[in-house]
TIMIRO-632689 format. One record per residue: residue number from 1; residue in one letter; y, x, z of N, C-alpha, C in turn. Coordinates in steps of 0.2 Angstrom, whole numbers, plus 5000, padded with zeros to 4 digits. Last residue first. Layout:
VOPA  NUM  A  Y  X  Z  Y  X  Z  Y  X  Z
...
% end
This chain:
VOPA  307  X  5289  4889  5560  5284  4892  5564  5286  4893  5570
VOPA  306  X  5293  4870  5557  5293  4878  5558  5289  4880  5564
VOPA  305  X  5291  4859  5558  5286  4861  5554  5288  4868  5555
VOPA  304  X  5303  4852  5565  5295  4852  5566  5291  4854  5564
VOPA  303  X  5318  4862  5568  5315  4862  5564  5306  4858  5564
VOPA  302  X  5323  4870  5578  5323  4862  5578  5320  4857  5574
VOPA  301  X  5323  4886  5574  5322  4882  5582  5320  4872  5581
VOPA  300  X  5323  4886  5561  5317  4888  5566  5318  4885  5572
VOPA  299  X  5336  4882  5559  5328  4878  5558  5323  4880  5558
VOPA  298  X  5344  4892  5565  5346  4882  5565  5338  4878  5566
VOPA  297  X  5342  4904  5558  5339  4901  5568  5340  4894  5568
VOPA  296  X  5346  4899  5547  5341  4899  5546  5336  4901  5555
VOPA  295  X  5359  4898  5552  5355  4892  5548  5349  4893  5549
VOPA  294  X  5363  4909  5553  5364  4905  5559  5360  4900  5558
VOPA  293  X  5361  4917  5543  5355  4920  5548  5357  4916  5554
VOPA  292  X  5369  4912  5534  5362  4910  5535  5361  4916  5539
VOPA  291  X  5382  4916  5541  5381  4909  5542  5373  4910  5538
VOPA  290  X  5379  4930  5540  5381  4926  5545  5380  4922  5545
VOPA  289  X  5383  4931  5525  5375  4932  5527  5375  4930  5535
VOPA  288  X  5395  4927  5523  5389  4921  5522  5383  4924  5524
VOPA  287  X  5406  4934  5524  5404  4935  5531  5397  4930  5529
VOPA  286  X  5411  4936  5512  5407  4943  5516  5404  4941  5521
VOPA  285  X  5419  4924  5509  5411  4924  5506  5408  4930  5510
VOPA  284  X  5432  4928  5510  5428  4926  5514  5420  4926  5515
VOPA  283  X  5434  4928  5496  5436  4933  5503  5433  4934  5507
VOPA  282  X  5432  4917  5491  5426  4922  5489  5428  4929  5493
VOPA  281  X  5443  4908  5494  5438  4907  5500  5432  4912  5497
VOPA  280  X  5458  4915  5493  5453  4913  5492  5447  4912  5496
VOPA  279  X  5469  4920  5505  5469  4915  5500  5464  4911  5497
VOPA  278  X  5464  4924  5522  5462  4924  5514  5466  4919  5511
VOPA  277  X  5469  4920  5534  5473  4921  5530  5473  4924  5524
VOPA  276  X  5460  4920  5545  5460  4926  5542  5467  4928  5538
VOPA  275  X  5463  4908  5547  5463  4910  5552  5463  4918  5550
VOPA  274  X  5455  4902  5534  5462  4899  5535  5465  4904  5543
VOPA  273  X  5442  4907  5537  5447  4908  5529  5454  4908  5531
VOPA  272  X  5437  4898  5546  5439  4907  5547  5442  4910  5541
VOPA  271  X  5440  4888  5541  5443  4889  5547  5443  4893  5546
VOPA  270  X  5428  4888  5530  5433  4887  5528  5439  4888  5534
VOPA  269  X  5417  4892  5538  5420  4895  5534  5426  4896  5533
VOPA  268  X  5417  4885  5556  5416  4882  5548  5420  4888  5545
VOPA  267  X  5407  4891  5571  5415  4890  5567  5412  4888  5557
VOPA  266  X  5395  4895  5576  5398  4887  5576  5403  4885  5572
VOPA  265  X  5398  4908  5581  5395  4902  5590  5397  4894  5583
VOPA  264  X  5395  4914  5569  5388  4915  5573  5388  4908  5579
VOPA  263  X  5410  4914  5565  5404  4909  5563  5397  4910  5565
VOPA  262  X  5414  4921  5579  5417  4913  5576  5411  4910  5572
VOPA  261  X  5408  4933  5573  5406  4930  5580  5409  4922  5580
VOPA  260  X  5414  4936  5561  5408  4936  5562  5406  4932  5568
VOPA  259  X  5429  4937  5565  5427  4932  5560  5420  4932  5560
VOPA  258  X  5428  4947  5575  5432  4940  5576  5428  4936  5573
VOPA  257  X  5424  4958  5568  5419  4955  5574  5423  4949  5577
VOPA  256  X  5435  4959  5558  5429  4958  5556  5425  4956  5561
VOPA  255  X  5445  4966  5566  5445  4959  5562  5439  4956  5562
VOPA  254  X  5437  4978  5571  5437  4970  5576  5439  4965  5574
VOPA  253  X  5438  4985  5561  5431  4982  5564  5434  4976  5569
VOPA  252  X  5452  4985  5561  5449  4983  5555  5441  4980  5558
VOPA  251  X  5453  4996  5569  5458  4988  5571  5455  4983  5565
VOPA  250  X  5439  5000  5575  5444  5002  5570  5447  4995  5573
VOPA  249  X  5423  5009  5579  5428  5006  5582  5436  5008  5576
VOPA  248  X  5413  5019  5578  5412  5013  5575  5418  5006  5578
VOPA  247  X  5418  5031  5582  5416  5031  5575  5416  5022  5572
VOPA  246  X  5417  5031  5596  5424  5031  5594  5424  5027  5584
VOPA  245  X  5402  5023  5603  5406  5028  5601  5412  5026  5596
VOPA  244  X  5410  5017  5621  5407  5014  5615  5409  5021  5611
VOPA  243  X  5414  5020  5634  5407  5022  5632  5404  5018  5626
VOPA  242  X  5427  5018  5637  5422  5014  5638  5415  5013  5635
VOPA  241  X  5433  5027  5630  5432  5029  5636  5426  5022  5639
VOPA  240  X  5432  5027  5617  5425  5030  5620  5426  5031  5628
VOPA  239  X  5440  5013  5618  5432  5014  5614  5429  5019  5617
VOPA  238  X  5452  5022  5620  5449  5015  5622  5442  5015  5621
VOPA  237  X  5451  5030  5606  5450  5032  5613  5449  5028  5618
VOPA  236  X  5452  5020  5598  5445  5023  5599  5444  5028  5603
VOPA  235  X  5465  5016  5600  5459  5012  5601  5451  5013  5602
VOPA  234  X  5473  5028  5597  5473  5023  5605  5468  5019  5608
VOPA  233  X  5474  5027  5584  5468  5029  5588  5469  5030  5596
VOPA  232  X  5478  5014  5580  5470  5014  5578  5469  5021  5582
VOPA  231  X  5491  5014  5584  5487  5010  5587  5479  5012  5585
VOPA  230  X  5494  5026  5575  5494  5026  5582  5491  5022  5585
VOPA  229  X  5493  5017  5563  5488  5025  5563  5489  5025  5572
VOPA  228  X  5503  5009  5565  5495  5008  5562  5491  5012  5564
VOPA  227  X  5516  5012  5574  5514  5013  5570  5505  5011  5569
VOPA  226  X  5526  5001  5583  5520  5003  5582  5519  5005  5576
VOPA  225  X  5543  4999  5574  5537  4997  5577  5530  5001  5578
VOPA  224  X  5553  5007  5566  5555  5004  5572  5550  5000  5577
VOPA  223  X  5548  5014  5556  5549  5008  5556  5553  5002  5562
VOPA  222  X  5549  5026  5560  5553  5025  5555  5557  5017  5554
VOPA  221  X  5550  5025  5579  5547  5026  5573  5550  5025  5566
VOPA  220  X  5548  5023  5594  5553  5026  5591  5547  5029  5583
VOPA  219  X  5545  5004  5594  5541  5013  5595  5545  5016  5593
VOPA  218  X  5538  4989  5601  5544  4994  5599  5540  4999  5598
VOPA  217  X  5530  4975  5596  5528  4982  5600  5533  4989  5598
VOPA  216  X  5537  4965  5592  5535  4963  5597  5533  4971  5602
VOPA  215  X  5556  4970  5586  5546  4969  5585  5545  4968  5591
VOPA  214  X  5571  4969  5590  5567  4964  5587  5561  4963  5587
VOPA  213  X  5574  4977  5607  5571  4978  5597  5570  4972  5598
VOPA  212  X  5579  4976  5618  5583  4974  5611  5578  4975  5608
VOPA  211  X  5569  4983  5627  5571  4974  5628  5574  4974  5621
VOPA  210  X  5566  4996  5624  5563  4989  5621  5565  4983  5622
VOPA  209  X  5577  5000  5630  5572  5004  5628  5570  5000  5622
VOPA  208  X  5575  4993  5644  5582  4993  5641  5580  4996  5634
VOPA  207  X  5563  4986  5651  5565  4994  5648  5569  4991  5642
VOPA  206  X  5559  4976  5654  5562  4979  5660  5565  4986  5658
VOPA  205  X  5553  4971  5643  5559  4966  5645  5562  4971  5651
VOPA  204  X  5541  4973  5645  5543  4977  5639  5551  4974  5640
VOPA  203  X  5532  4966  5654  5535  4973  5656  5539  4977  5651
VOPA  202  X  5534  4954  5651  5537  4954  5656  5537  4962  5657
VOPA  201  X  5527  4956  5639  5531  4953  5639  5537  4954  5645
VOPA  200  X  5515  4959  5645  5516  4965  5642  5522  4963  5641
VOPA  199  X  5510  4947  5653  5512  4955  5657  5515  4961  5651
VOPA  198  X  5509  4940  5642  5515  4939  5645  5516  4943  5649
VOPA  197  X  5498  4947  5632  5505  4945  5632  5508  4943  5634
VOPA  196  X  5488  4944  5644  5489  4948  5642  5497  4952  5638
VOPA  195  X  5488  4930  5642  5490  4933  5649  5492  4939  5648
VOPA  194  X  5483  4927  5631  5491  4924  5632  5492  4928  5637
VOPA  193  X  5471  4932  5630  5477  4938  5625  5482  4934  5628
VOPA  192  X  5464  4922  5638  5465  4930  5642  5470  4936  5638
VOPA  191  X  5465  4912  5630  5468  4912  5637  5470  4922  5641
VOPA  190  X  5470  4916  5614  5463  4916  5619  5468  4914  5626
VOPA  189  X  5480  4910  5601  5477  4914  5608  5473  4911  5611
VOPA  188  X  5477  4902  5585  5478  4904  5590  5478  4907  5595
VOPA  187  X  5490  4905  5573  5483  4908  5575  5484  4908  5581
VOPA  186  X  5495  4899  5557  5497  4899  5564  5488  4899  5566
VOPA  185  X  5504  4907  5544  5497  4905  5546  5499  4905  5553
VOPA  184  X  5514  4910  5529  5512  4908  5534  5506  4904  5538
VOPA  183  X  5514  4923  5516  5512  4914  5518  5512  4917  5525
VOPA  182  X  5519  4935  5509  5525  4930  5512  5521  4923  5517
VOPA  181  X  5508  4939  5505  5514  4935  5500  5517  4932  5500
VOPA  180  X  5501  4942  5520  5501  4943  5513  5504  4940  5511
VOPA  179  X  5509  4933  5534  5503  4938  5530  5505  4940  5523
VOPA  178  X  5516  4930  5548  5519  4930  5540  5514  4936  5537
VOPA  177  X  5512  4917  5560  5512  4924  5558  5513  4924  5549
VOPA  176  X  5515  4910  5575  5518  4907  5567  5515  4916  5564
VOPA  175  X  5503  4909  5588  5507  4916  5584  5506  4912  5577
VOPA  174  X  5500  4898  5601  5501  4901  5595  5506  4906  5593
VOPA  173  X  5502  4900  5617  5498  4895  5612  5494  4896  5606
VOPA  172  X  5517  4901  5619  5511  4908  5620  5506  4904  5618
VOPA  171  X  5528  4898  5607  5524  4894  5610  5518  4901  5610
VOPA  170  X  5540  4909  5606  5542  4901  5604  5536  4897  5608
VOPA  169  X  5538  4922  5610  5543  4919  5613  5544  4911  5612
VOPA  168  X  5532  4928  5600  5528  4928  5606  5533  4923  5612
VOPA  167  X  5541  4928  5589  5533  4924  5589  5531  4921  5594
VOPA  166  X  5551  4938  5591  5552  4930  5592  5545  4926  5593
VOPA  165  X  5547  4948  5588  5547  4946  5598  5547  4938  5596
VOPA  164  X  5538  4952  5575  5544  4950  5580  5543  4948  5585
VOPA  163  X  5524  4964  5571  5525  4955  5573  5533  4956  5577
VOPA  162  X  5518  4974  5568  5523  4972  5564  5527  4965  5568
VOPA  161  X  5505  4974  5572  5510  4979  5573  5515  4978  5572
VOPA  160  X  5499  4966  5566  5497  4964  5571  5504  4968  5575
VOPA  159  X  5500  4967  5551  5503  4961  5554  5503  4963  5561
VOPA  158  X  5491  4979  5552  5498  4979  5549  5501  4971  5552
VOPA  157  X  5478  4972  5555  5483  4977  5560  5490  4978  5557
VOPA  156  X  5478  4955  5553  5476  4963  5549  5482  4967  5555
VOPA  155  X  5470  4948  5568  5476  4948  5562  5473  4953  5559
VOPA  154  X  5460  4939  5575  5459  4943  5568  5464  4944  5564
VOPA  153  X  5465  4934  5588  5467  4932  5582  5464  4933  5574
VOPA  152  X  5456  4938  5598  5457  4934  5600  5460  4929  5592
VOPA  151  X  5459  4953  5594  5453  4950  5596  5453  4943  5595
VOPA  150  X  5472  4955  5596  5469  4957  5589  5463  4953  5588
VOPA  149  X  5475  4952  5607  5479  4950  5605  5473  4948  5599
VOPA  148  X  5467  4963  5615  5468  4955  5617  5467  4952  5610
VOPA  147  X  5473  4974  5611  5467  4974  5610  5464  4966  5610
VOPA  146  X  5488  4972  5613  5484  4972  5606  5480  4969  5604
VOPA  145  X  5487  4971  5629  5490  4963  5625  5486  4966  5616
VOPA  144  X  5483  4983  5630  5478  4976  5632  5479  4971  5627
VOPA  143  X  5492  4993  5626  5486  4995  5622  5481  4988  5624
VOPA  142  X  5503  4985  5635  5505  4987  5628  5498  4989  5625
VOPA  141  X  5494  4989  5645  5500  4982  5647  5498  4983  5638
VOPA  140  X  5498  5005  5646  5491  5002  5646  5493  4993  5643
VOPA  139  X  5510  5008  5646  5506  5010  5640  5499  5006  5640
VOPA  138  X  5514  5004  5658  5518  5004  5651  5513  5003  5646
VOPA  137  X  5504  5012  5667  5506  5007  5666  5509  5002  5660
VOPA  136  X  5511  5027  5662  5504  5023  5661  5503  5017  5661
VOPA  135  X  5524  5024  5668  5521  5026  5659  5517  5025  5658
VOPA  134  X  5521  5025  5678  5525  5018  5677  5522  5019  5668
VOPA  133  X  5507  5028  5685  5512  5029  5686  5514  5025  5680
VOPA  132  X  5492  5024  5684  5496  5026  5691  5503  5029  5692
VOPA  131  X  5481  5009  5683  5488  5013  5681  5491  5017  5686
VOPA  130  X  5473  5001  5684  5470  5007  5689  5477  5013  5686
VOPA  129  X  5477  4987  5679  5477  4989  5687  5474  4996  5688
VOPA  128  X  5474  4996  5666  5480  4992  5668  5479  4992  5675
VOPA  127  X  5460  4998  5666  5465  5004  5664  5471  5002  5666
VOPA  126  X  5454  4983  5668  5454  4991  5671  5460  4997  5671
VOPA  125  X  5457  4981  5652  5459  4977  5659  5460  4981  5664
VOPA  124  X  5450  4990  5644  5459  4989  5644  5461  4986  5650
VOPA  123  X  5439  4986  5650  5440  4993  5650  5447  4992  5649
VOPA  122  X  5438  4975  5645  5436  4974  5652  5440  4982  5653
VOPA  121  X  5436  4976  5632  5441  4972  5632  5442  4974  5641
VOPA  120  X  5424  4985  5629  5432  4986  5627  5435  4984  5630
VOPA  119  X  5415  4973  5634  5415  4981  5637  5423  4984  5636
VOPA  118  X  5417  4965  5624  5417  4962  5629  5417  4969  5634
VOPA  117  X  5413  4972  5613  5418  4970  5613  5420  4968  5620
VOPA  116  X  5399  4973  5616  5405  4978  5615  5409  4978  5617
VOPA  115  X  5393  4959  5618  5394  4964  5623  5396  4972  5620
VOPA  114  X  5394  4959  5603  5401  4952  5607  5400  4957  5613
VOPA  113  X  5395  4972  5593  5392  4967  5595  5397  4964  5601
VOPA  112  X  5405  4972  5577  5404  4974  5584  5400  4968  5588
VOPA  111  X  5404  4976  5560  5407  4971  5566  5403  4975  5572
VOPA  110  X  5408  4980  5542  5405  4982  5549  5408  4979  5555
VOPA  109  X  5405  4969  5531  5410  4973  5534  5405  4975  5544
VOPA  108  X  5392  4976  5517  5392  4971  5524  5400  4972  5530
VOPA  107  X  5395  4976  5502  5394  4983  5508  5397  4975  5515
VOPA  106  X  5389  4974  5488  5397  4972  5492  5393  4976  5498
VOPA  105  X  5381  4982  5475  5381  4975  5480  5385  4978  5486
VOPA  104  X  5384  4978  5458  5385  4983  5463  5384  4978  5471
VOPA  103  X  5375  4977  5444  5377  4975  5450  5379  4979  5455
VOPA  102  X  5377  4989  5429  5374  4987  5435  5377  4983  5442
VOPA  101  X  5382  4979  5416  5384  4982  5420  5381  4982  5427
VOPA  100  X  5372  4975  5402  5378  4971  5407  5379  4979  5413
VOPA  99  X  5373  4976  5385  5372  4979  5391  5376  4978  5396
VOPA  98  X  5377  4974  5372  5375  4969  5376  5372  4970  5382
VOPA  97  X  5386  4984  5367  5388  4979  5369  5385  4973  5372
VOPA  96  X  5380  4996  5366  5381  4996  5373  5385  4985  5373
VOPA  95  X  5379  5000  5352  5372  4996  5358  5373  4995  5364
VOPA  94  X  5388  4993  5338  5389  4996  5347  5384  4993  5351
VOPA  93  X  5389  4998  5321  5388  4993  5328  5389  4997  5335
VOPA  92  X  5389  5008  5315  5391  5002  5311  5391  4995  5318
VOPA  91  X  5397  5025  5317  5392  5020  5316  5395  5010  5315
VOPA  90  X  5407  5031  5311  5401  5034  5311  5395  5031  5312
VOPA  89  X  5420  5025  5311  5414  5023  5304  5409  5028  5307
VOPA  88  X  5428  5027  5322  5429  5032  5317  5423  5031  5311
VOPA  87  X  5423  5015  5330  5432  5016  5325  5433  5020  5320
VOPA  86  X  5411  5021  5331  5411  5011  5329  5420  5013  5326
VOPA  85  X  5412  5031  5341  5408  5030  5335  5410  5026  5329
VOPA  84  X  5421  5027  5352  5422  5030  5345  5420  5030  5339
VOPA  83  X  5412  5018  5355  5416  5014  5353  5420  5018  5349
VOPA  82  X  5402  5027  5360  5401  5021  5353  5406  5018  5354
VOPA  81  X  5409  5032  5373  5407  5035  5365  5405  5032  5359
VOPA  80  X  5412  5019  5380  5418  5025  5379  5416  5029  5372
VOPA  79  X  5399  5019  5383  5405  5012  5382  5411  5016  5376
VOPA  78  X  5394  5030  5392  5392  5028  5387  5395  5022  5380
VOPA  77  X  5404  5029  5401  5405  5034  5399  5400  5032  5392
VOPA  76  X  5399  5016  5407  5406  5016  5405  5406  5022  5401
VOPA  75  X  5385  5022  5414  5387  5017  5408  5396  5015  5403
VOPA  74  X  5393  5030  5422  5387  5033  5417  5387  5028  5411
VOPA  73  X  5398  5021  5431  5401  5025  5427  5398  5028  5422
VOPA  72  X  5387  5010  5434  5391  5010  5429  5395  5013  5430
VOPA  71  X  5379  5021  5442  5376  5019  5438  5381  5017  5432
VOPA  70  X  5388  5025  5452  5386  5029  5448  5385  5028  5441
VOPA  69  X  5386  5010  5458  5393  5014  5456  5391  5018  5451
VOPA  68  X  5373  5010  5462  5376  5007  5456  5382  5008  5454
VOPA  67  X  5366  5027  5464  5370  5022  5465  5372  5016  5462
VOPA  66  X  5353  5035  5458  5357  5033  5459  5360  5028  5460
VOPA  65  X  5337  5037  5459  5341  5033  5465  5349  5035  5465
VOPA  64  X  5330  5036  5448  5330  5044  5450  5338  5041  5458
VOPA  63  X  5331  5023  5443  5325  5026  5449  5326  5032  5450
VOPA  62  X  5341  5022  5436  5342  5021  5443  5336  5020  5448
VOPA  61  X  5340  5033  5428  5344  5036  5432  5344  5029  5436
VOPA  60  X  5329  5023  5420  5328  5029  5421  5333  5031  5427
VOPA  59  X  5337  5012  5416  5334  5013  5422  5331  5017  5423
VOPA  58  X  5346  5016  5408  5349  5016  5413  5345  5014  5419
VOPA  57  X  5337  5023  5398  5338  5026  5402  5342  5025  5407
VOPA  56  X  5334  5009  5392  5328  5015  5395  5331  5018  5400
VOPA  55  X  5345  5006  5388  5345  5002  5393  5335  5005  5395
VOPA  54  X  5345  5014  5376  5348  5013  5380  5348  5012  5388
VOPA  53  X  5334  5009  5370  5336  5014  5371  5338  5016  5378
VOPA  52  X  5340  4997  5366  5333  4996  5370  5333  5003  5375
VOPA  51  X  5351  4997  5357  5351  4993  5363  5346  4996  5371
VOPA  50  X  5349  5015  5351  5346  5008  5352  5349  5005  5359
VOPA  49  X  5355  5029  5345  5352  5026  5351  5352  5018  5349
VOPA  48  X  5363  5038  5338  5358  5034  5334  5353  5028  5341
VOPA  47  X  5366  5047  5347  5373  5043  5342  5369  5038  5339
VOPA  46  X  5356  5053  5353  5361  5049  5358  5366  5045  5353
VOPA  45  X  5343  5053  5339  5346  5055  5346  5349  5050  5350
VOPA  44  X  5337  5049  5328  5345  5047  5330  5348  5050  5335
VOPA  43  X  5325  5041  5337  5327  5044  5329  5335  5044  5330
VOPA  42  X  5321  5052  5352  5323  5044  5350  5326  5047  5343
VOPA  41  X  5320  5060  5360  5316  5060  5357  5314  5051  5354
VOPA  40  X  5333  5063  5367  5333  5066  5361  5325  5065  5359
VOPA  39  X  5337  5053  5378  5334  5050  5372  5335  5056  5367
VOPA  38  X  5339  5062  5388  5332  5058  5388  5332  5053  5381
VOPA  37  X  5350  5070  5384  5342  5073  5384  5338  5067  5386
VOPA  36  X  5360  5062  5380  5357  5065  5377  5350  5066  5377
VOPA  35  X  5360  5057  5395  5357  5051  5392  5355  5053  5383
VOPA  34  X  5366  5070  5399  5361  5068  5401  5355  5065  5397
VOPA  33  X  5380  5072  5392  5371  5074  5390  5368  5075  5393
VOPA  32  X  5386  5061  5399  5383  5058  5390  5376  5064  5388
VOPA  31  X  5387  5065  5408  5383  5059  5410  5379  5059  5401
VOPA  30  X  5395  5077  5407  5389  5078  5410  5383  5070  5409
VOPA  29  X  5406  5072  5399  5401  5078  5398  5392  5076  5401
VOPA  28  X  5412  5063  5409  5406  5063  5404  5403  5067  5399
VOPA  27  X  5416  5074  5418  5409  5069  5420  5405  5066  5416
VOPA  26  X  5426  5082  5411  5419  5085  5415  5412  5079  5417
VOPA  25  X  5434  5072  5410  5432  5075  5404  5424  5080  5405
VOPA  24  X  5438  5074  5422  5435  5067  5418  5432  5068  5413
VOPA  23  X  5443  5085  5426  5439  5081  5431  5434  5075  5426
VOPA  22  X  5454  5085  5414  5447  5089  5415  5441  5088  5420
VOPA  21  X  5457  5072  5409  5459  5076  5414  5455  5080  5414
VOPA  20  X  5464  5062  5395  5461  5063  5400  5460  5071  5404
VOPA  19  X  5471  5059  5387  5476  5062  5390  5471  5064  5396
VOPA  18  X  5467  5052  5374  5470  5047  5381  5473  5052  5386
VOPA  17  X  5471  5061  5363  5471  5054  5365  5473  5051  5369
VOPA  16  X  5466  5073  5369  5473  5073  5364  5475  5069  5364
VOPA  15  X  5454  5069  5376  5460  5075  5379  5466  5074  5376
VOPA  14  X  5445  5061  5368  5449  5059  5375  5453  5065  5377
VOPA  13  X  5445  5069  5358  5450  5062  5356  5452  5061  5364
VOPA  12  X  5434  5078  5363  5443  5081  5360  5447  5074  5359
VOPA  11  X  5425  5069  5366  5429  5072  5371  5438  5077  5370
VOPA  10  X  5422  5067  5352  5424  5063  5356  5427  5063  5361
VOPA  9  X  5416  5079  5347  5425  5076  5343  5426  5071  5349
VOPA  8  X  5406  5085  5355  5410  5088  5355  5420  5084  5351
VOPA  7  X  5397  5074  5350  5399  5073  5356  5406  5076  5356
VOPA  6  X  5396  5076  5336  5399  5071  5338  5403  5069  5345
VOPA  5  X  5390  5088  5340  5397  5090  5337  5401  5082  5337
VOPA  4  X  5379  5084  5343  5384  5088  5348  5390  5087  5345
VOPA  3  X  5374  5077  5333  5374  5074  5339  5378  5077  5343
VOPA  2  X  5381  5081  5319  5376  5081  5322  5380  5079  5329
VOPA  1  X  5389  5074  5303  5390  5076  5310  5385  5075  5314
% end
């Protein structure tokens, strides 16, 4: 069985076998005879390929500047046909199996700078006293306390939205908050989210409306609270009316400019772990480029030998 026709059985095992899709079936098509064509001047072709081989062409495709993602599906599709090979006895070993996986590197969470933020937050303030009728008002009170809120604690917006009255009713100090797997984490307020919380407190208590609900932010909704999607675009309408663009503003960027800006004035990882309400501290690890660019200003400035 020649090199196509190999290829050709492999892709019919993954359709009758695994049930693959034609999307799928389509890619490794295309990835396997790729790595055909640059090793057809290898003995053996693509089913006779080498470790070495191998591992030619995956630098090959990632100087042709694929991604590393790409790079290990390319390699996965390569995984996928020696190990046919290797069941159906057509070959006697697998050269894919001492080939590690290209590294993927972790994407920096996107953060806001402190004078944004500090522009956003001032803009919500604004739009509250410059309210000109009760609804806007309402609405304004209720898009501060979030903005506040969110800032000030780095909830995940699904918590942020979700919250009972009760929280904000036991100690305006701290929010007891219920995260991921049921755990419990208590998160402090800023002075300016506690005030902010209490005009929205005192304005949400005057609508029969919302006095009764249980959540902290009522909505006529499935859930009976603020929706996620509605708060996220309230906010980057917030955002550009404050002449930030809208693109770079989410309820998610501003977890992220909490935890970033805490360990740039000084705060210890492990606190913003416990404040974010990671489980694990390699959750956390995204923000470590932070803590060395805080370090490494540490010892240039104090440092006697630096430059």
């Amino acid at each position: 069985m020649k090199g196509t026709a190999r290829l050709e059985a492999f892709l019919e095992m993954m359709s009758a076998e695994r049930g693959a899709s034609e999307n799928t079936l389509a890619s490794y098509r295309r990835d396997l005879e790729d790595a055909a064509e640059f090793l057809s001047s290898e003995a053996g072709g693509l089913p006779g390929a080498s470790s070495t081989a191998i591992r030619s062409w995956l630098d090959d495709i990632a100087a042709r500047g694929f991604a590393a993602t790409s790079q290990a599906r390319k390699l996965s599709a390569m995984r996928q046909f020696f190990k046919f090979l290797y069941t159906e006895g057509l070959r006697q070993d697998d050269p894919t199996g001492v080939l590690d996986a290209p590294r993927k590197d972790k994407p920096l969470p996107k953060t806001m700078r402190e004078n944004d933020i500090s522009a956003l937050l001032d803009r919500a303030a604004i739009e509250q006293q410059e309210a000109r009728d009760e609804a806007a008002y309402v609405s304004a009170c209720r898009l501060q306390a979030l903005v506040e809120t969110l800032y000030a604690t780095g909830l995940r917006v699904s918590e942020l939205v979700s919250l009972p009255v009760s929280v904000a009713l036991r100690d305006d100090r701290f929010f007891l908050v219920r995260g991921k797997g049921g755990k419990e984490r208590m998160v402090p307020l800023s002075r300016k989210a506690r005030e902010a919380m209490q005009h929205w407190l005192a304005e949400r208590s005057r609508h029969p409306s919302m006095a009764d609900s249980p959540w902290l932010f009522p909505a006529a909704s499935e859930t009976g609270h603020l929706p996620r999607q509605v708060f996220a675009r309230e906010l980057k309408a917030l955002a550009a009316r404050a002449g930030i663009p809208a693109a770079k503003v989410s309820p998610h960027v501003l977890r992220h400019a909490f935890a970033s800006h805490l360990l740039q004035n000084g705060a210890d990882l492990r606190a913003v772990q416990q404040l974010l309400g990671h489980s694990d501290i390699s959750t956390t690890q995204i923000y470590t480029h932070v803590l060395e660019n805080r370090l490494l200003e540490l010892v240039n400035r104090h440092h006697p030998l630096a430059d």
